[in-house]
C-alpha positions as a LaTeX table, in Angstrom:
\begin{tabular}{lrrr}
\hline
Residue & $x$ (\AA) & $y$ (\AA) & $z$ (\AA) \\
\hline
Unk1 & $-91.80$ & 56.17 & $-23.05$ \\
Unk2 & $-95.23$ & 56.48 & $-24.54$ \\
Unk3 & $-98.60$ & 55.23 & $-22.99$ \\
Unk4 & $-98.75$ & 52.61 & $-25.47$ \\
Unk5 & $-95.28$ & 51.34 & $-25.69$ \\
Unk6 & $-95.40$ & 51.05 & $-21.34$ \\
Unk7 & $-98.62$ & 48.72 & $-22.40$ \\
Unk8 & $-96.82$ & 46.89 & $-24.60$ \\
Unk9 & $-94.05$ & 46.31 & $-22.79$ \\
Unk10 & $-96.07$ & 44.58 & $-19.75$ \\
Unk11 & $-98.42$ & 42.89 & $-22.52$ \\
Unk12 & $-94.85$ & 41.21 & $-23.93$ \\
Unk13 & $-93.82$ & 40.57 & $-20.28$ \\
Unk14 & $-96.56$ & 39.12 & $-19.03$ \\
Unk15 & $-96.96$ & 36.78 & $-22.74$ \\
Unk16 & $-93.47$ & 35.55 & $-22.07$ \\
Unk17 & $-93.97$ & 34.79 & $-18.37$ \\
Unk18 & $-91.41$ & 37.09 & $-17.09$ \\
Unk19 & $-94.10$ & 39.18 & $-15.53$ \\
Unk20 & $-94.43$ & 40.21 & $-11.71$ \\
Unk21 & $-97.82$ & 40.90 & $-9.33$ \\
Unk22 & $-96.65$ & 44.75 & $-9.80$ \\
Unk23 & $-96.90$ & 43.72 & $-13.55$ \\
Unk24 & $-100.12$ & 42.69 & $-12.88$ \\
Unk25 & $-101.24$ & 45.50 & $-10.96$ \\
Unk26 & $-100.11$ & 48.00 & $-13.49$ \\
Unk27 & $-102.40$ & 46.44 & $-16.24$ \\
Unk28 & $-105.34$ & 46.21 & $-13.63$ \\
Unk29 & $-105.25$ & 49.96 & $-12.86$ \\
Unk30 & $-104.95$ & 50.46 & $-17.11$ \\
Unk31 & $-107.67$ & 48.21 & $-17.71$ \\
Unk32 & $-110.16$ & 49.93 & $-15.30$ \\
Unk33 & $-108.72$ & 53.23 & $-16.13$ \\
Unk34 & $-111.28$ & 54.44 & $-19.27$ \\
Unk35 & $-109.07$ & 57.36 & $-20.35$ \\
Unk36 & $-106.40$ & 55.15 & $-21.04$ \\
Unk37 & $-109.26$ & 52.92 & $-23.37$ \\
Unk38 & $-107.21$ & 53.87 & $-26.91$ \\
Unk39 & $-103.83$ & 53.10 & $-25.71$ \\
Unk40 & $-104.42$ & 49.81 & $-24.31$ \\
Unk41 & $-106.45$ & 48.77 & $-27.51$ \\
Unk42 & $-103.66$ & 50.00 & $-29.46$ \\
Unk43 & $-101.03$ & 48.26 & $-27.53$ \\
Unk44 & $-102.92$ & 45.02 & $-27.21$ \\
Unk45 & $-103.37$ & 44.50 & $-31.08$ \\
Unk46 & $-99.72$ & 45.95 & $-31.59$ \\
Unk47 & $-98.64$ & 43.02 & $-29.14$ \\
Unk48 & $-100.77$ & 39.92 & $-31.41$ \\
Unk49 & $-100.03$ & 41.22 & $-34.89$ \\
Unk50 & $-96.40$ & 42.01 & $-34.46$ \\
Unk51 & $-95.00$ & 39.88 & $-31.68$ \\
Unk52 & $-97.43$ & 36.79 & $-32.60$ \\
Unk53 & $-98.67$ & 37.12 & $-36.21$ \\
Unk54 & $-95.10$ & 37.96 & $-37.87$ \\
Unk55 & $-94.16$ & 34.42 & $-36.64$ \\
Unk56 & $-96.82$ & 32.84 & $-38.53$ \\
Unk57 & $-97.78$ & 34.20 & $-42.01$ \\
Unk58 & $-101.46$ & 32.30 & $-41.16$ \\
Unk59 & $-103.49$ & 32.23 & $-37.52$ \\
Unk60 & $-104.94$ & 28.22 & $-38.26$ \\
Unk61 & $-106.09$ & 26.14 & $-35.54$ \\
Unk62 & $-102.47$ & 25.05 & $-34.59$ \\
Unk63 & $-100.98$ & 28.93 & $-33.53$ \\
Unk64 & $-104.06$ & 29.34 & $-31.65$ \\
Unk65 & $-104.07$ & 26.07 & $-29.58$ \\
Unk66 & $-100.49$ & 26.87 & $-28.83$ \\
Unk67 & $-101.85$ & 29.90 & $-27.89$ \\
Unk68 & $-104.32$ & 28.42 & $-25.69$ \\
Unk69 & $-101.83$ & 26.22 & $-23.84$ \\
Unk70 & $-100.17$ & 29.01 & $-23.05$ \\
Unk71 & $-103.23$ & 30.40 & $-21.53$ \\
Unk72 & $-103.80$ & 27.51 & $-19.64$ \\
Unk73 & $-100.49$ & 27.15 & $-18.01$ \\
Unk74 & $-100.61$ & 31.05 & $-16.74$ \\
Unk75 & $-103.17$ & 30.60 & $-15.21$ \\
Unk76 & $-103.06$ & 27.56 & $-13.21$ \\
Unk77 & $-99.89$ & 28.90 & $-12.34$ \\
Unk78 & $-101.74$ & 31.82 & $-10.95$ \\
Unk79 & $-104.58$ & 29.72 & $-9.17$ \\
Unk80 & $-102.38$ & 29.70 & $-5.60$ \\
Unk81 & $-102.95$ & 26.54 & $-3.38$ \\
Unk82 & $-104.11$ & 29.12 & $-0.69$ \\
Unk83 & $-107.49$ & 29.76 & $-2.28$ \\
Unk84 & $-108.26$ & 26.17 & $-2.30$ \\
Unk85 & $-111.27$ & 24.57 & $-3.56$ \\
Unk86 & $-110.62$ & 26.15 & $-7.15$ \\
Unk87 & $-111.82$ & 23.26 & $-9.14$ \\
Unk88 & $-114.66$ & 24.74 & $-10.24$ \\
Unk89 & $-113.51$ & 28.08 & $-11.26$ \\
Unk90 & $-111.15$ & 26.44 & $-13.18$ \\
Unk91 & $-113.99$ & 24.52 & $-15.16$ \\
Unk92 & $-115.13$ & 27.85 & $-16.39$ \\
Unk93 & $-111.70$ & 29.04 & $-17.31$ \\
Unk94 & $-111.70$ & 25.74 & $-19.13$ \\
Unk95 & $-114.73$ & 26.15 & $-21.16$ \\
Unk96 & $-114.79$ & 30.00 & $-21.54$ \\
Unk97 & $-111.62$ & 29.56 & $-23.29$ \\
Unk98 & $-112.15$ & 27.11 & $-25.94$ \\
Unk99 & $-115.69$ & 29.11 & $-26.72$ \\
Unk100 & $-113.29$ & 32.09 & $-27.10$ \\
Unk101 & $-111.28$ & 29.66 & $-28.87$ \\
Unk102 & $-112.52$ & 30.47 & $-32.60$ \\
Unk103 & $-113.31$ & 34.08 & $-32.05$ \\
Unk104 & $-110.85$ & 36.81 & $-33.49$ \\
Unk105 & $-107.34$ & 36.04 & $-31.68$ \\
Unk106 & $-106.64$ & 39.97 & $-30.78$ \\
Unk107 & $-109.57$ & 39.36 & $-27.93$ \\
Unk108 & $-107.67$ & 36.23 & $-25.91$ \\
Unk109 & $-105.25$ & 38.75 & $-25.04$ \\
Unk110 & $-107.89$ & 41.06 & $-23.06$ \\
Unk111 & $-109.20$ & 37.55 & $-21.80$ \\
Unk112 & $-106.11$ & 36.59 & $-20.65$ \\
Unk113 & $-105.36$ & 40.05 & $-18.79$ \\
Unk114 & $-108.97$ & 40.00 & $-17.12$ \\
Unk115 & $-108.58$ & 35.97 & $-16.04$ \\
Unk116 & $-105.30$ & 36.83 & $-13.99$ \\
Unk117 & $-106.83$ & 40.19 & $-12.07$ \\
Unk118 & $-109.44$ & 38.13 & $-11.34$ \\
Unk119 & $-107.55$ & 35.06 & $-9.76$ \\
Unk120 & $-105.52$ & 38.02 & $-8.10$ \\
Unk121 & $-108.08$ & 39.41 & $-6.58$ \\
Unk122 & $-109.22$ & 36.67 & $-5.03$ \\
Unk123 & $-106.02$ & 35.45 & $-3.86$ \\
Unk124 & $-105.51$ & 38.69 & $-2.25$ \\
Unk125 & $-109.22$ & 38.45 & $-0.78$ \\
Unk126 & $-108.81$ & 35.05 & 0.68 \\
Unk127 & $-112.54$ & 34.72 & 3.33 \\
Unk128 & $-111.37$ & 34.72 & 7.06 \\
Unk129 & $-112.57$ & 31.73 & 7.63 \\
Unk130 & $-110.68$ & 29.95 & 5.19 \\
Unk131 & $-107.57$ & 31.67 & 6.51 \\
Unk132 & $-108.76$ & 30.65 & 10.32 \\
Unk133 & $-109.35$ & 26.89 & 9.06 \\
Unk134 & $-105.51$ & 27.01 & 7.51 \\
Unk135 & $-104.30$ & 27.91 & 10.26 \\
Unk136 & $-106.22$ & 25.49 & 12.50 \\
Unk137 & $-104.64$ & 22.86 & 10.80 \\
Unk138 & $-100.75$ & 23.22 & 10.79 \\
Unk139 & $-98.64$ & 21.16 & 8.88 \\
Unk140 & $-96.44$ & 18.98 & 10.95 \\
Unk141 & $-93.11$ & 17.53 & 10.45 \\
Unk142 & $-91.15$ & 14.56 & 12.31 \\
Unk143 & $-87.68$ & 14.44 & 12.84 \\
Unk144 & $-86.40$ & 10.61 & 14.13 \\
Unk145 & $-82.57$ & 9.77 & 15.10 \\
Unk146 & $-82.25$ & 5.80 & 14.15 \\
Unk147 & $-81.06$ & 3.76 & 16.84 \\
Unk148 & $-76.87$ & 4.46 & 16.77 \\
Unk149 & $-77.31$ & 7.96 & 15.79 \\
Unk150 & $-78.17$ & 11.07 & 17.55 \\
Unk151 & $-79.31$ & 14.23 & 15.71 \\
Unk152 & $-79.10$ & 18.30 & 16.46 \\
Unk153 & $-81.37$ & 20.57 & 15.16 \\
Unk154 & $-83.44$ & 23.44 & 15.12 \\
Unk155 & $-87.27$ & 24.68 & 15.71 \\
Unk156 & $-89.21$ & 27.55 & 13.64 \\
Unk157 & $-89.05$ & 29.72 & 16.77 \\
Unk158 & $-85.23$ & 28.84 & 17.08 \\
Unk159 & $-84.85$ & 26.61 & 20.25 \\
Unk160 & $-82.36$ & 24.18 & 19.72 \\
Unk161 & $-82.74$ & 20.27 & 19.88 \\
Unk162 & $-80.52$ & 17.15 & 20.05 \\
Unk163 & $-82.13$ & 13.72 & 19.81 \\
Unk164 & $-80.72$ & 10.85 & 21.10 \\
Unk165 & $-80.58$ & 7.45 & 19.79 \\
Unk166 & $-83.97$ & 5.76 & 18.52 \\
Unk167 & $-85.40$ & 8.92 & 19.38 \\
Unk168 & $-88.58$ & 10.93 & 17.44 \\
Unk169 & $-89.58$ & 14.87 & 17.32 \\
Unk170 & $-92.95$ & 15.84 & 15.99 \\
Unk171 & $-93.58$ & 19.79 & 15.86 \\
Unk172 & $-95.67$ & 22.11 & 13.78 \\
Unk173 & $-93.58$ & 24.03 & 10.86 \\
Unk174 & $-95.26$ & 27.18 & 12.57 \\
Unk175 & $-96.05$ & 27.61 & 16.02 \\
Unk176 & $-98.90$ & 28.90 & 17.28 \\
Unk177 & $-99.57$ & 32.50 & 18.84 \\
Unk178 & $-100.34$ & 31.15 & 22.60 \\
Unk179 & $-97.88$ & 28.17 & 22.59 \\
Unk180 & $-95.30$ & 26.29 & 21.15 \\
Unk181 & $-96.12$ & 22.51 & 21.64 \\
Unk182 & $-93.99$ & 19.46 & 20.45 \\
Unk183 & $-94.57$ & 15.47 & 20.84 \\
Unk184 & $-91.54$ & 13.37 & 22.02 \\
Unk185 & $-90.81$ & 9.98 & 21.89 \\
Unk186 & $-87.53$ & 9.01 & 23.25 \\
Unk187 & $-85.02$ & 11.44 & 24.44 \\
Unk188 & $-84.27$ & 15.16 & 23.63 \\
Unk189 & $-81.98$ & 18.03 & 24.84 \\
Unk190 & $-83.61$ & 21.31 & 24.28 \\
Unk191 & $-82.40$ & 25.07 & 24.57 \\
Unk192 & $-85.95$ & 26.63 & 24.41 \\
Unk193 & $-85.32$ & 30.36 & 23.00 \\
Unk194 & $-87.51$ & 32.64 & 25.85 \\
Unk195 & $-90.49$ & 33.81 & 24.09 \\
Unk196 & $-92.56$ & 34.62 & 27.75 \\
Unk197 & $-95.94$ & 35.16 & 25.30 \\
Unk198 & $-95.66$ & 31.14 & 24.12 \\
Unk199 & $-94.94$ & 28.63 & 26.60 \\
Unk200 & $-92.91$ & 25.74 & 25.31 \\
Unk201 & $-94.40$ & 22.36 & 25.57 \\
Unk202 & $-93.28$ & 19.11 & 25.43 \\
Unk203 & $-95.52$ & 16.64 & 25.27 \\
Unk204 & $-95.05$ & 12.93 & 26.11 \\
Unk205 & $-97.13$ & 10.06 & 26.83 \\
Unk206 & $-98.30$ & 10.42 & 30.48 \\
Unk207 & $-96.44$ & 14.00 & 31.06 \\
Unk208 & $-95.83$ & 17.75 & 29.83 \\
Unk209 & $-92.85$ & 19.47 & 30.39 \\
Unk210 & $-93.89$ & 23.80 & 30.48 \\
Unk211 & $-90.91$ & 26.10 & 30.04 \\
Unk212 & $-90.36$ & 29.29 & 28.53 \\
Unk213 & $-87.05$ & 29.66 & 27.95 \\
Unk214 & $-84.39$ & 27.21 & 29.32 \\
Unk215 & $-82.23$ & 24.54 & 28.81 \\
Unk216 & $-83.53$ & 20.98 & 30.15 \\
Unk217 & $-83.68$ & 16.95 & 29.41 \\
Unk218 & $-86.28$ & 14.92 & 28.57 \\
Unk219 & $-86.37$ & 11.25 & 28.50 \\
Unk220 & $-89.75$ & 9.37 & 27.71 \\
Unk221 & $-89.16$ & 6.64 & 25.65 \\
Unk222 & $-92.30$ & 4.41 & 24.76 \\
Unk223 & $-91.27$ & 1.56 & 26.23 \\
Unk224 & $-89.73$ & 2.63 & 29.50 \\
Unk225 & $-91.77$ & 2.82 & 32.86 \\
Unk226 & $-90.07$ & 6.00 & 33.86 \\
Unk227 & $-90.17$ & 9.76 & 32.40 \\
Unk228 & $-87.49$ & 11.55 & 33.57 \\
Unk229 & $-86.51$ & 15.58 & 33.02 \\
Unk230 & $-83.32$ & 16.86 & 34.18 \\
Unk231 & $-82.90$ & 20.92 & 34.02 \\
Unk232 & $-80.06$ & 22.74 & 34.03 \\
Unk233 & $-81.21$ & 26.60 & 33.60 \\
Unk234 & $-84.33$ & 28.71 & 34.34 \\
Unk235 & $-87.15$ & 26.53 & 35.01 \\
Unk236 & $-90.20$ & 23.76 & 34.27 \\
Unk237 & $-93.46$ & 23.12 & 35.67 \\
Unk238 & $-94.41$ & 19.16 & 35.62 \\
Unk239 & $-97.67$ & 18.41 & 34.76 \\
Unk240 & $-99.71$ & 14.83 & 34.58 \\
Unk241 & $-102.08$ & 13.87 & 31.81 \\
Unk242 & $-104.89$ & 11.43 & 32.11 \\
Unk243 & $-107.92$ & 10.44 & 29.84 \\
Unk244 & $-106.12$ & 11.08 & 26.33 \\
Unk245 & $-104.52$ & 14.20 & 27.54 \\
Unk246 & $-107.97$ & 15.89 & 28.44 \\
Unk247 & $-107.01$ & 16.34 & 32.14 \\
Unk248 & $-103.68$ & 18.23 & 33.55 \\
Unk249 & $-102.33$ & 17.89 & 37.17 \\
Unk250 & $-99.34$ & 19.71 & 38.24 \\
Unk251 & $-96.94$ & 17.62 & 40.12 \\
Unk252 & $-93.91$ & 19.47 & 40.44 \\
Unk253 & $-92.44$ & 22.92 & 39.69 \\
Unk254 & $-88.43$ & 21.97 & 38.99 \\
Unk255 & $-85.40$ & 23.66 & 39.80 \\
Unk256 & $-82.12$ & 23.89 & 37.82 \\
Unk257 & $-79.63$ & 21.34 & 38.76 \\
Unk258 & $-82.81$ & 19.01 & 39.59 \\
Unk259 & $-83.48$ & 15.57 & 38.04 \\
Unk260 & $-87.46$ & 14.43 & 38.60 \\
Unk261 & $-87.87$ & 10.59 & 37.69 \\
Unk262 & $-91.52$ & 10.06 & 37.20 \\
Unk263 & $-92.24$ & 6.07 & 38.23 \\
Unk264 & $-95.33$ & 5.42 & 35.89 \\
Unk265 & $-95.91$ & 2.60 & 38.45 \\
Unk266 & $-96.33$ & 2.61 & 41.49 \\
Unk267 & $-97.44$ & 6.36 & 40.12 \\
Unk268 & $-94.81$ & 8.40 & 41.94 \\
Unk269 & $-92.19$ & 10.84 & 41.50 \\
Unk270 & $-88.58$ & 10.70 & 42.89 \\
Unk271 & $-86.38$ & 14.06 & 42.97 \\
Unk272 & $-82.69$ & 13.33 & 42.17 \\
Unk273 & $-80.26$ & 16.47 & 43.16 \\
Unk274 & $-76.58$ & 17.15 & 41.68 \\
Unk275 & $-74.66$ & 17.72 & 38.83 \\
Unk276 & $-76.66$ & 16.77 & 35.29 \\
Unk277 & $-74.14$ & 15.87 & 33.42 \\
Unk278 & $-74.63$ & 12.38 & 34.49 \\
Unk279 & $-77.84$ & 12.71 & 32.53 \\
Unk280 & $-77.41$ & 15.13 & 29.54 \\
Unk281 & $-73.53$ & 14.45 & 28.95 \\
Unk282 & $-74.91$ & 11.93 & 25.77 \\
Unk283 & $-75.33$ & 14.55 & 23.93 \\
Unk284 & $-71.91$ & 15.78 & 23.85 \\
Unk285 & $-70.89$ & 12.20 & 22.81 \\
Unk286 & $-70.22$ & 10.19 & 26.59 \\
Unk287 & $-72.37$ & 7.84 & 28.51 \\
Unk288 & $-71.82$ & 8.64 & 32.22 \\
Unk289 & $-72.73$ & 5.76 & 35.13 \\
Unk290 & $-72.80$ & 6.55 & 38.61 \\
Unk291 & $-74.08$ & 3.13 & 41.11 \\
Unk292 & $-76.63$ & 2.38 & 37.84 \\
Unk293 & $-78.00$ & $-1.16$ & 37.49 \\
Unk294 & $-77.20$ & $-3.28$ & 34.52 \\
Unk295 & $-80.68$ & $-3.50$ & 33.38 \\
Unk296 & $-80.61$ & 0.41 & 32.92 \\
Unk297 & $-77.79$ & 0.47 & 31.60 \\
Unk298 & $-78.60$ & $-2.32$ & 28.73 \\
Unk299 & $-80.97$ & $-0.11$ & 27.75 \\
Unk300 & $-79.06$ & 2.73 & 26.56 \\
Unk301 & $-76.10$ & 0.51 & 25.49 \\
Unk302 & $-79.24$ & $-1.34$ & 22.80 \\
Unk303 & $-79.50$ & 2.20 & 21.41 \\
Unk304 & $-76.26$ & 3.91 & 21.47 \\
Unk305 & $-74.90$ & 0.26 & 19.69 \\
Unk306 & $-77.99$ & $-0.58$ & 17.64 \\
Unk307 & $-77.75$ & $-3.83$ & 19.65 \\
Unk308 & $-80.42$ & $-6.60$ & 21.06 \\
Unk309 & $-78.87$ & $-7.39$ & 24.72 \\
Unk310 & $-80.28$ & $-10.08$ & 26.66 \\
Unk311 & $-79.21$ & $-10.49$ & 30.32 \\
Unk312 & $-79.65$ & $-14.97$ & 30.42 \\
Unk313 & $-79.14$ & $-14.91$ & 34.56 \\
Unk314 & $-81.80$ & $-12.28$ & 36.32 \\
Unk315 & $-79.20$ & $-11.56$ & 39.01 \\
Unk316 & $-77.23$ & $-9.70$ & 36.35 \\
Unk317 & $-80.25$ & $-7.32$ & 36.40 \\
Unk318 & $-79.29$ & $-5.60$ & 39.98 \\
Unk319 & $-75.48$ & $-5.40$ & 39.43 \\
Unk320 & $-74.28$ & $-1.70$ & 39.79 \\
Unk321 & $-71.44$ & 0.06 & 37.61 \\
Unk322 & $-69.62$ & 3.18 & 37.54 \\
Unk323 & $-68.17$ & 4.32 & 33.91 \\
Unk324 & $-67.75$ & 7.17 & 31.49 \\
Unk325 & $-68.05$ & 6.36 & 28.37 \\
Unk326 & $-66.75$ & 8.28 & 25.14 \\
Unk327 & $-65.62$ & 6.09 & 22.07 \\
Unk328 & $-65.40$ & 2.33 & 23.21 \\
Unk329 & $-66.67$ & $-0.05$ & 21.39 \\
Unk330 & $-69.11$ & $-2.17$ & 22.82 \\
Unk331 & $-66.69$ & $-5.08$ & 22.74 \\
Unk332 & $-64.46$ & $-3.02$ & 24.92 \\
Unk333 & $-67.58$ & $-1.62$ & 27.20 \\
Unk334 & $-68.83$ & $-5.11$ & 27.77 \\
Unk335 & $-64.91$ & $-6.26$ & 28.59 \\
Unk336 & $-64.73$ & $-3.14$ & 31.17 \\
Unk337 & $-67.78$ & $-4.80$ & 32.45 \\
Unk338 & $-66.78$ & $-8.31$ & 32.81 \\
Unk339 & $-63.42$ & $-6.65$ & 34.86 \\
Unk340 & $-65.94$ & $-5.15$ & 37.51 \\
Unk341 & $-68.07$ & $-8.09$ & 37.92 \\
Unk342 & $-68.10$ & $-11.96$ & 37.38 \\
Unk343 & $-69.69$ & $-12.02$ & 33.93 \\
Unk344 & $-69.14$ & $-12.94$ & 29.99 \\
Unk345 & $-70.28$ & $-12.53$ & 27.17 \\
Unk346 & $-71.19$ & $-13.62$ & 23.70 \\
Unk347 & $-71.93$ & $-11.75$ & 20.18 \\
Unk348 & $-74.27$ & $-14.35$ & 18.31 \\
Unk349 & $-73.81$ & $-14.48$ & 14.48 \\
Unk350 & $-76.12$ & $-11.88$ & 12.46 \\
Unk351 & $-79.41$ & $-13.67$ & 11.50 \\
Unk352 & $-80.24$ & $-12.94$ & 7.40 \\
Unk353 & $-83.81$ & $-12.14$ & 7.07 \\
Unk354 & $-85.88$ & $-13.04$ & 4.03 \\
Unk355 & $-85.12$ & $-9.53$ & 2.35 \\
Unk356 & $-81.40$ & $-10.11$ & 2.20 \\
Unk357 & $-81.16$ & $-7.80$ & 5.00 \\
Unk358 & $-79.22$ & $-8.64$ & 8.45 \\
Unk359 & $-80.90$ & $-8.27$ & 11.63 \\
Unk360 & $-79.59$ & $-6.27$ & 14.51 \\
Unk361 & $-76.24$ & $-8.31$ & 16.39 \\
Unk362 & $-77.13$ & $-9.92$ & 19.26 \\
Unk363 & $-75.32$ & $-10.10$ & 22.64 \\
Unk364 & $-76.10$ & $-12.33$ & 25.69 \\
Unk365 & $-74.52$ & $-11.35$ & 29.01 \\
Unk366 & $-74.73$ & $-14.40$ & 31.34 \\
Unk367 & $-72.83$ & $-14.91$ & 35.00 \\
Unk368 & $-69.11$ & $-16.01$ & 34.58 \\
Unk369 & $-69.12$ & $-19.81$ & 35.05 \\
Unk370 & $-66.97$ & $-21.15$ & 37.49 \\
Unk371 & $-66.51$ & $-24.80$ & 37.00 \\
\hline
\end{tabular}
């Protein structure tokens, strides 16, 4: 294949859109190669008068506009998002083009070839500051499991997640190079893949949970008092924040088969030793009690359900139960109950909101009258 016909060929390519950066490389090294000054001239005005001209037997204003579009749309499809701040150099694209738009149409080829090296070269020349300041700010995403559903997934650096009901997950699509830091709000399950380089962080309200690679519980949900971590392999170090996360203490250095209840008042922390399961087997599908008051335990039953629960007679708050749950309904949960202990129950109708829209059944547990 001839000189001229290899130009041609990427010329036709790169007119048609089917071209590639090695494309693009090619006619940079032709272009700045002098020797080569004949056969590119040749092949450029081969390219406009037989691939362009034989399709119009005139070159009026309309060919060349559609000519110019095309122009346009290469090149904005060139201008990556990376460089950033481009809005000016596209103004001169803009106006160099429609100056160049009544001059001879052989030279918008050249134009167009000498616009896209330049755009490459500065993609491929991005400053290192600009590429510091991308990666200071990292794009986040946020994962949330709606109250009555749980959710398994999995992080850029491959630890694996489960979040329970009403539960939320906020993590960077790209972790850092010293750590690997994610913002919970509920409760979570995670295998942390080992990376001993990048410490894996979760961060709550009032604590931070440091591991490297193991497999643990978190529970922090906004509007509980406690935080609670349960760990099952390797292990965590426990650490308190105060003053908007500015200030670390480390309160506790856990050990596998451990659970640590953190009491945000009185601002204490409680070890709990024995078998986890009791506090990470929701994730497999069951809700295990062991000697757990009704007052905790209407708290997980309003997400697991999607339910409102109201206990009417305080001294239900302090009554203790022992269950495994797997797939009762909470009709035959709450009838379980009411077996164990003198109490009943009652689902109110489903209150219709302005939208149309129902609002979340409501249940009211109240001691079992006896008269």
């Amino acid at each position: 294949m001839s000189k001229e016909t290899e130009l041609y060929e990427l010329f036709r390519r790169f007119a048609e859109g089917n071209y590639s950066l090695e494309d693009l490389k090619k006619i940079k090294k032709e272009v700045e190669n002098p020797a080569d000054k004949k056969a590119l001239e040749s092949a450029i005005k081969h390219h406009w008068y037989h691939d362009i001209l034989s399709q119009e037997e005139s070159t009026d204003e309309v060919d060349l506009q559609a000519c110019l579009d095309k122009i346009h749309h290469q090149i904005y499809q060139m201008d990556s998002p990376r460089l950033g701040g481009q809005n000016n150099m596209k103004r001169f694209l803009t106006r160099s083009l429609h100056i160049y738009y009544r001059v001879a149409a052989v030279l918008l080829i050249p134009f167009m070839i000498m616009t896209a090296m330049f755009l490459m070269n500065r993609q491929a020349e991005v400053p290192e500051t600009r590429e510091q300041e991308i990666k200071q700010k990292p794009v986040y995403s946020e994962i949330i499991a709606p109250m009555g559903s749980r959710i398994r997934m999995g992080l850029p650096d491959g630890t694996k997640v489960w979040l329970n009901h009403g539960s939320k997950l906020k993590y960077p699509q790209a972790f850092g190079k010293e750590s690997r830091n994610v913002e919970l709000n509920g409760e979570a399950y995670f295998e942390v893949e080992e990376d001993g380089e990048r410490p894996f962080v979760v961060n709550t309200r009032v604590m931070e949970v440091y591991a490297t690679g193991t497999s643990f519980n978190v529970m922090a949900y906004k509007d509980d008092q406690d935080v609670a971590v349960s760990l099952d392999e390797g292990s965590v170090e426990l650490f308190k924040v105060y003053q908007d996360k500015e200030i670390r203490q480390k309160i506790y250095d856990l050990r596998p088969e451990e659970h640590a209840v953190y009491h945000k008042q009185p601002n204490t922390m409680e070890i709990i030793e024995g078998k986890n399961d009791i506090y990470t087997a929701w994730k497999e599908g069951r809700m295990i009690f062991r000697q757990e008051p009704l007052n905790q335990i209407v708290k997980r039953l309003e997400r697991w359900y999607n339910v409102d629960i109201k206990l009417k007679n305080p001294d239900l708050a302090t009554h203790e139960f022992t269950a495994t749950l797997t797939d009762e309904t909470l009709r035959q949960v709450l009838d379980l109950f009411s077996k164990a202990a003198p109490l009943e129950y009652t689902f109110l109708p489903r209150v219709k909101k302005e939208d149309n829209s129902f609002a979340k059944r409501k249940v009211v547990i109240d001691l079992l009258r006896t008269d």
